[in-house]
C-alpha positions as semicolon CSV with decimal commas, in nm:
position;residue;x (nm);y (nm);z (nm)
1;X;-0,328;0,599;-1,024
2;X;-0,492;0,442;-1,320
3;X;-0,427;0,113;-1,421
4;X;-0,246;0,207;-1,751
5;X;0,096;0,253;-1,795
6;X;0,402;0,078;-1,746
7;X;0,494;-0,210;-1,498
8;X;0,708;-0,079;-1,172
9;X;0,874;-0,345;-0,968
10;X;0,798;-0,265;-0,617
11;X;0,947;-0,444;-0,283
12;X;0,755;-0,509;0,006
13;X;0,855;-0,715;0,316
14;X;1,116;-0,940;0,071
15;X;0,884;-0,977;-0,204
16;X;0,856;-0,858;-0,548
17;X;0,554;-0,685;-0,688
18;X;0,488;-0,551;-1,061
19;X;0,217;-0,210;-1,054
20;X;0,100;-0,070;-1,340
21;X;0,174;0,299;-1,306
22;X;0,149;0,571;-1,512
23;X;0,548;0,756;-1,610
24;X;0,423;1,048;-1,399
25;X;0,339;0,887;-1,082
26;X;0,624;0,639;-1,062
27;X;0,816;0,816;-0,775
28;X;0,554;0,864;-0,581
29;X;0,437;0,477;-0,634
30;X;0,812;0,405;-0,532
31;X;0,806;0,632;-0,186
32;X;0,485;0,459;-0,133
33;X;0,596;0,136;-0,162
34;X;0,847;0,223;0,099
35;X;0,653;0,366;0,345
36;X;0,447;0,093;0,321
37;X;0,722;-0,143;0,368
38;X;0,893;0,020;0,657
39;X;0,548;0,051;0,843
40;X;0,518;-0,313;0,777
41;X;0,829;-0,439;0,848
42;X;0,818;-0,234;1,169
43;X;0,468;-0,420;1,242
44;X;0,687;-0,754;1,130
45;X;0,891;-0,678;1,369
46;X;0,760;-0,611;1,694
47;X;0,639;-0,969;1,666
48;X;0,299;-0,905;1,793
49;X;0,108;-0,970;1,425
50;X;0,190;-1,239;1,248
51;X;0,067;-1,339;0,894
52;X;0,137;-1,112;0,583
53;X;-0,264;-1,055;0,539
54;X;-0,318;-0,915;0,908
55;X;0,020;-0,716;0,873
56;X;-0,094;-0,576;0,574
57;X;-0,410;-0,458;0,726
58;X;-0,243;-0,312;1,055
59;X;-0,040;-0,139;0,877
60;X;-0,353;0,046;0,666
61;X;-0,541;0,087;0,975
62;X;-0,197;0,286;1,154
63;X;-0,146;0,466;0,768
64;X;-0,539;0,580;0,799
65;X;-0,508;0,706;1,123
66;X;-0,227;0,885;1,090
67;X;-0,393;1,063;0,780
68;X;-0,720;1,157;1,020
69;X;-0,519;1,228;1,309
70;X;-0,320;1,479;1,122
71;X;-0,579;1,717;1,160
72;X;-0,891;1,832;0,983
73;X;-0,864;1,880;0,591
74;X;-1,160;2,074;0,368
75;X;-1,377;1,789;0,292
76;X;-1,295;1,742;-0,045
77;X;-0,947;1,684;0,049
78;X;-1,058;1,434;0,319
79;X;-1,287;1,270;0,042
80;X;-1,002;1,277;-0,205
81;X;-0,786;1,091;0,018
82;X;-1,054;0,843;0,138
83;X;-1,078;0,733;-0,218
84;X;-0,737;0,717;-0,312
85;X;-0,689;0,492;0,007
86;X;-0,946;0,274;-0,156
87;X;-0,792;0,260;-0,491
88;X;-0,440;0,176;-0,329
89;X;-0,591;-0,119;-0,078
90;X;-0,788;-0,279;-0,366
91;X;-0,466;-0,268;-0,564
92;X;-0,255;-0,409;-0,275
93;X;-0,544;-0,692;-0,240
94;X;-0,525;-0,764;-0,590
95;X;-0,124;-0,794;-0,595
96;X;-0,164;-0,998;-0,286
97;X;-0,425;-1,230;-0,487
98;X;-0,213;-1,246;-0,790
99;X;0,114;-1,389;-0,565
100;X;-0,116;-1,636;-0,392
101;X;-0,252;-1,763;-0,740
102;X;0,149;-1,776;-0,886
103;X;0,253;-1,939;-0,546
104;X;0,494;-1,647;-0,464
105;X;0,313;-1,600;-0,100
């Protein structure tokens, strides 16, 4: 995902979040943001992690190994995925930074 293109409100555990996204990859930004939001609303829930920070990061430590645990890939496909795992958690961190700084946390 690039940073251009238009803003897509997202939902995550009861909060609001605007993503820049470009038209093409807007459904699969929006089945993201689910999956993302049941695996940390699941986390949430078992009441064994609390904070939105170390929820966050459970939940992208359970989301990475799923993606290595579901077998071996060619390693450009493994490398392809690292790096869009990268691109998504700095944009998570930065969305995360941006409701801090606005007071929405």
């Amino acid at each position: 995902m690039s940073d251009s293109g238009k803003a897509v409100k997202i939902h995550i555990m009861d909060k609001e979040y605007l993503v820049a996204c470009p038209p093409e990859e807007q459904e699969a930004l929006l089945a993201s943001a689910r999956y993302l939001n049941e695996k940390m609303s699941g986390i949430r829930e078992s009441g064994k992690v609390v904070g939105v920070d170390r929820i966050a990061v459970m939940s992208a430590l359970n989301m990475a190994h799923e993606i290595i645990a579901s077998g071996p890939g060619n390693d450009s496909e493994t490398e392809s995925c690292s790096e869009r795992i990268r691109q998504l958690n700095s944009r998570i961190a930065k969305a995360l930074d941006n409701c801090k700084a606005t007071g929405l946390n």
